[in-house]
C-alpha positions as a Markdown table, in Angstrom:
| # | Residue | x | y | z |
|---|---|---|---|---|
| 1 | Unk | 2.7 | 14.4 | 10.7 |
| 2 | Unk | 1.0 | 13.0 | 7.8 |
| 3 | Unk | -0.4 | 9.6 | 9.3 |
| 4 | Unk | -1.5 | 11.4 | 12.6 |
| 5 | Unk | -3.5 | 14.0 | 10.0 |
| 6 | Unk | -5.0 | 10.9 | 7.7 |
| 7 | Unk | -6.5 | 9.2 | 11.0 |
| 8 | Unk | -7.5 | 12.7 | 12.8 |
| 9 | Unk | -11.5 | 13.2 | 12.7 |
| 10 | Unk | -11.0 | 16.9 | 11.9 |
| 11 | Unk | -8.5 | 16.3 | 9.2 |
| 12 | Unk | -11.3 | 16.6 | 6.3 |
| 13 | Unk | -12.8 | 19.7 | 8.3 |
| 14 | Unk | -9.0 | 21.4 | 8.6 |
| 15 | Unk | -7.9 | 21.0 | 4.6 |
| 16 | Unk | -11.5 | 21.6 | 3.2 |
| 17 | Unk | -10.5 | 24.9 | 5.4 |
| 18 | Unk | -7.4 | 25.1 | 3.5 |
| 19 | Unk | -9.1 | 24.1 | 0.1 |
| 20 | Unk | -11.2 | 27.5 | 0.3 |
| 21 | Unk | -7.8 | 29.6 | 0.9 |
| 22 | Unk | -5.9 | 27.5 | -2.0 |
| 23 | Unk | -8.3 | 25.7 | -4.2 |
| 24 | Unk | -6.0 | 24.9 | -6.9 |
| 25 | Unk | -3.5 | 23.6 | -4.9 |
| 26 | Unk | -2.9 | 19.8 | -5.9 |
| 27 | Unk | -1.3 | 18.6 | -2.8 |
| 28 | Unk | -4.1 | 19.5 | -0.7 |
| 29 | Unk | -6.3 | 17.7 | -2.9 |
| 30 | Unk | -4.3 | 14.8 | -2.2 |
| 31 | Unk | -3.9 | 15.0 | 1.3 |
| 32 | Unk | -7.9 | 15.4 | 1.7 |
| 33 | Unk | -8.3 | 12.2 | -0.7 |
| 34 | Unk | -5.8 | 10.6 | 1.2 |
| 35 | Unk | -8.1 | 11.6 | 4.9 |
| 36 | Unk | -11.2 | 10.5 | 3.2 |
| 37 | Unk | -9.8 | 7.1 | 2.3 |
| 38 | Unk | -8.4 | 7.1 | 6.0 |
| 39 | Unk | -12.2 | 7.0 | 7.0 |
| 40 | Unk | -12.9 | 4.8 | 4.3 |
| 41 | Unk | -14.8 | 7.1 | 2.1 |
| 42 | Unk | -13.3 | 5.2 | -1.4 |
| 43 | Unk | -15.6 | 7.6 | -3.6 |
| 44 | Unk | -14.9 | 11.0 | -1.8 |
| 45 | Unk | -11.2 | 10.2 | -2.1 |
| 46 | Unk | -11.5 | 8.9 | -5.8 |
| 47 | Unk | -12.9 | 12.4 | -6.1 |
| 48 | Unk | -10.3 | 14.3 | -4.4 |
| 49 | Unk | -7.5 | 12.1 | -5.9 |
| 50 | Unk | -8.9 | 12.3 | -9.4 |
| 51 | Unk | -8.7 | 16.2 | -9.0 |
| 52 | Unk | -4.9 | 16.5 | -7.6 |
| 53 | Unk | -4.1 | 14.6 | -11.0 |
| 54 | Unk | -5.4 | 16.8 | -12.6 |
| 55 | Unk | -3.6 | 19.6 | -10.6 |
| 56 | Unk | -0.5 | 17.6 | -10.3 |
| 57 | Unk | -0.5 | 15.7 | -13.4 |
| 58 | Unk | 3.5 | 14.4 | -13.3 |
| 59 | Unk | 3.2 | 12.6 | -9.3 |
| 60 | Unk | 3.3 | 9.0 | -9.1 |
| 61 | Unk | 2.2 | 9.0 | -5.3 |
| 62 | Unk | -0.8 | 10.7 | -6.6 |
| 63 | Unk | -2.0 | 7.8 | -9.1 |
| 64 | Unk | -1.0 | 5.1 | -6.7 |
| 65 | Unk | -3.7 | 6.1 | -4.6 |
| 66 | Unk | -6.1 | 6.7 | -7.3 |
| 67 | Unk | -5.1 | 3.1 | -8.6 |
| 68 | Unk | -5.3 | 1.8 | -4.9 |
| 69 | Unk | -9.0 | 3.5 | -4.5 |
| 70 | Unk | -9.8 | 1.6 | -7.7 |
| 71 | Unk | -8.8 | -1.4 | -6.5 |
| 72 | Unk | -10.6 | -1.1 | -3.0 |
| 73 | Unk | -13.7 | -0.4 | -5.2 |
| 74 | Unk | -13.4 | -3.7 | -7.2 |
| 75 | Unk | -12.7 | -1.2 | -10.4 |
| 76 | Unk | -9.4 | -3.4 | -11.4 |
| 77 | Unk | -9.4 | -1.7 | -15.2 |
| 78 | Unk | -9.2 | 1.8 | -14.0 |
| 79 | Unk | -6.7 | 0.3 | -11.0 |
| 80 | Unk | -4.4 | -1.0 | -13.7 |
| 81 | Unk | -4.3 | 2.2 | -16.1 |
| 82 | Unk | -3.6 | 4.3 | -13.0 |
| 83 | Unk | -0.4 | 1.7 | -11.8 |
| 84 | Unk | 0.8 | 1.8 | -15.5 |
| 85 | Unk | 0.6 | 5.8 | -14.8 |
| 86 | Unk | 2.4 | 5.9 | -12.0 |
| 87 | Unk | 5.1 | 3.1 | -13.6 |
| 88 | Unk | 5.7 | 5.6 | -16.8 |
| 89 | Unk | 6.9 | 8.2 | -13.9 |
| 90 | Unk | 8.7 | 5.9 | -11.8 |
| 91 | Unk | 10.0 | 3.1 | -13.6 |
| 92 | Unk | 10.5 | -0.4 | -12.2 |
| 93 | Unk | 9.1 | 1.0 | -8.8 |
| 94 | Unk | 8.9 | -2.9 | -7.1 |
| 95 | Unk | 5.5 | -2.0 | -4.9 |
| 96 | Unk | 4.1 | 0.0 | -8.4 |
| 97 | Unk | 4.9 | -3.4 | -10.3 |
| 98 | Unk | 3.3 | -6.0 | -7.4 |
| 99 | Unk | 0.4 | -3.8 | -7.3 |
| 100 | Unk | -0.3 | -4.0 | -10.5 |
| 101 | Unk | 0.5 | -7.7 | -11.1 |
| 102 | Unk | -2.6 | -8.1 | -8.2 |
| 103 | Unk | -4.2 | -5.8 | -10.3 |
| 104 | Unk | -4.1 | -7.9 | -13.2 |
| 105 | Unk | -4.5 | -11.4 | -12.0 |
| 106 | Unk | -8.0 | -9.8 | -10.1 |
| 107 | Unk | -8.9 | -8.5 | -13.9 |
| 108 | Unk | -8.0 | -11.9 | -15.3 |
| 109 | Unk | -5.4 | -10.8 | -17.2 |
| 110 | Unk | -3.5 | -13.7 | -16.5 |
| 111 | Unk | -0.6 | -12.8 | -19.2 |
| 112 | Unk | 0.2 | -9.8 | -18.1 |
| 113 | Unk | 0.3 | -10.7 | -14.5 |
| 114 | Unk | 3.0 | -12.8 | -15.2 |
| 115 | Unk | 4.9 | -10.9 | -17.5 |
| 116 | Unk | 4.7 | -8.4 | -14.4 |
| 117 | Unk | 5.9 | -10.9 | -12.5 |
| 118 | Unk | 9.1 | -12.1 | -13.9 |
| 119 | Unk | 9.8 | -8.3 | -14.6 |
| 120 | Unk | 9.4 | -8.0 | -10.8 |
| 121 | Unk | 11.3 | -11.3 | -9.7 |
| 122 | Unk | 14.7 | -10.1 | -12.7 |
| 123 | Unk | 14.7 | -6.6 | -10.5 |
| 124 | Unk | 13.5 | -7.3 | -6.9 |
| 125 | Unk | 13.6 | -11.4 | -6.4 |
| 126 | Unk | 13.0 | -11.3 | -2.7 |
| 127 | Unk | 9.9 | -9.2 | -2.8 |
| 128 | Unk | 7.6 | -9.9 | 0.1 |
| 129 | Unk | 4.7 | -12.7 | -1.0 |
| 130 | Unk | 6.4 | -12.2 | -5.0 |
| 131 | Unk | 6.6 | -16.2 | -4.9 |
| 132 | Unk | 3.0 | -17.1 | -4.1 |
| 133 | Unk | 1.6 | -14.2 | -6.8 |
| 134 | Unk | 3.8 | -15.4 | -9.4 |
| 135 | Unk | 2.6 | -19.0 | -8.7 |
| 136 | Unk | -1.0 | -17.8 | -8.8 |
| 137 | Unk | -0.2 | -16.0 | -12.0 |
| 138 | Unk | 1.9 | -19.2 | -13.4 |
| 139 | Unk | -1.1 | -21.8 | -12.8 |
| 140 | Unk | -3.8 | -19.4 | -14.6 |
| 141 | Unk | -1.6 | -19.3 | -17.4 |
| 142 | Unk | -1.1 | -23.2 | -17.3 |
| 143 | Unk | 2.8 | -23.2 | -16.2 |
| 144 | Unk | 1.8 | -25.7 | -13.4 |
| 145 | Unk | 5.4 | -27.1 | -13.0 |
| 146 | Unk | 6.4 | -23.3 | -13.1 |
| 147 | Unk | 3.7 | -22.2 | -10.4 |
| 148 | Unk | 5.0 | -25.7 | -8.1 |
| 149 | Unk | 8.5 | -24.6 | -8.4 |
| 150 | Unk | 7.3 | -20.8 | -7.2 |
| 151 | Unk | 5.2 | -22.1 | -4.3 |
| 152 | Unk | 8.3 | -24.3 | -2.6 |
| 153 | Unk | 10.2 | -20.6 | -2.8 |
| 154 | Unk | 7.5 | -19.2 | -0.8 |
| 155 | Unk | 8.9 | -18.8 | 3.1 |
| 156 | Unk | 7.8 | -20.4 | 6.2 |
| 157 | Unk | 7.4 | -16.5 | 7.6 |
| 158 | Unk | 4.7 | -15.8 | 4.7 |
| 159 | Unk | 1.4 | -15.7 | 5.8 |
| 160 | Unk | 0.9 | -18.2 | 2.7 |
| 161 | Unk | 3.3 | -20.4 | 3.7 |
| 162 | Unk | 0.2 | -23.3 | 4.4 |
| 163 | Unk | -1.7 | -22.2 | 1.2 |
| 164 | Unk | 1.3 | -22.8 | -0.5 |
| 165 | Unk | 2.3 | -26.3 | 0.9 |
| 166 | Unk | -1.4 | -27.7 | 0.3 |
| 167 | Unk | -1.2 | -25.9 | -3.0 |
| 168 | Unk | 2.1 | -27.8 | -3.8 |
| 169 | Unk | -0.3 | -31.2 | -3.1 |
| 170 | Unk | -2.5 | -30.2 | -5.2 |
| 171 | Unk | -0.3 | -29.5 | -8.3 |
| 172 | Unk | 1.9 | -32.4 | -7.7 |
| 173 | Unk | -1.0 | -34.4 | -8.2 |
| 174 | Unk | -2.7 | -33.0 | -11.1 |
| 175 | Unk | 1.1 | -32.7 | -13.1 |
| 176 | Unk | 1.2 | -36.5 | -12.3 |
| 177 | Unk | -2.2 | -37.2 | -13.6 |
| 178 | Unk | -1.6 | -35.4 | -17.0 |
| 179 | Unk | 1.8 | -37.2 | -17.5 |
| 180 | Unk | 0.1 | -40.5 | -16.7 |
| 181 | Unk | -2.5 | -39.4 | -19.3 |
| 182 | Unk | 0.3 | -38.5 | -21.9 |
| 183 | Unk | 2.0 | -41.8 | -21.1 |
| 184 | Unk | -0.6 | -44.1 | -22.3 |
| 185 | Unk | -1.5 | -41.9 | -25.2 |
């Protein structure tokens, strides 16, 4: 029901209808934010999200998406308060923590990407693409021996499997260069 509503052209006509009848309902705050952003209307849904919270102030679901509709809108700080939200009502959620781990490393807050990281790899190891963000994560922060080891984890199914494999060239080759350096120090 929900994804044929989202992707219906009369879905923002039917709950602003419903909105008039029950305007302080949170939900149907949500599900119009969550139409708008179906017709990729980021600001009317950040609208229409913001307000649900507001309404609905103890729903995870409801600051994922305001944290997602940050994101889509390049606003990584207000993506990453929203994810930490959502974390403090549903602890160690594995999509909540990868979100925000992309969050981060977009924000360049390389640190805590990676802290997210190895608190997503100790509960959920085989998280989908978890290899070749933590790698990402791991070479910003300097770990290149760390972020080479992460890449050759990263599947032959992933749709990074060739980034990673070039990647793996590349750090090879600059973690020989520096230990050549070091060696005739």
């Amino acid at each position: 029901f929900r994804r044929v509503l989202f992707r219906s052209k009369g879905a923002v006509s039917l709950l602003d209808k419903a909105l008039q009848k029950y305007p302080a309902d949170g939900m149907l705050r949500y599900f119009l934010g969550k139409a708008y952003y179906g017709e990729k209307k980021y600001e009317d849904a950040l609208e229409h999200f913001q307000r649900a919270a507001n309404l609905k102030a103890d729903d995870p679901e409801i600051f994922k998406n305001l944290a997602i509709t940050h994101k889509k809108l390049g606003n990584y700080p207000d993506a990453i308060n929203w994810y930490q939200q959502a974390l403090e009502l549903k602890r160690d959620k594995p999509a909540l923590l990868f979100l925000l781990g992309y969050a981060q490393l977009k924000n360049n807050e390389h640190k805590e990407a990676l802290s997210t990281y190895k608190k997503l790899t100790q509960l959920y190891p085989q998280y989908p693409e978890l290899d070749y963000y933590r790698a990402l994560a791991e070479e910003q922060n300097g770990l290149l021996i760390g972020a080479r080891d992460s890449l050759r984890r990263v599947r032959e199914t992933s749709p990074f499997y060739d980034q990673s494999r070039q990647k793996i060239e590349y750090l090879s080759a600059r973690i020989a260069r520096i230990q050549s350096e070091k060696e005739q120090v």
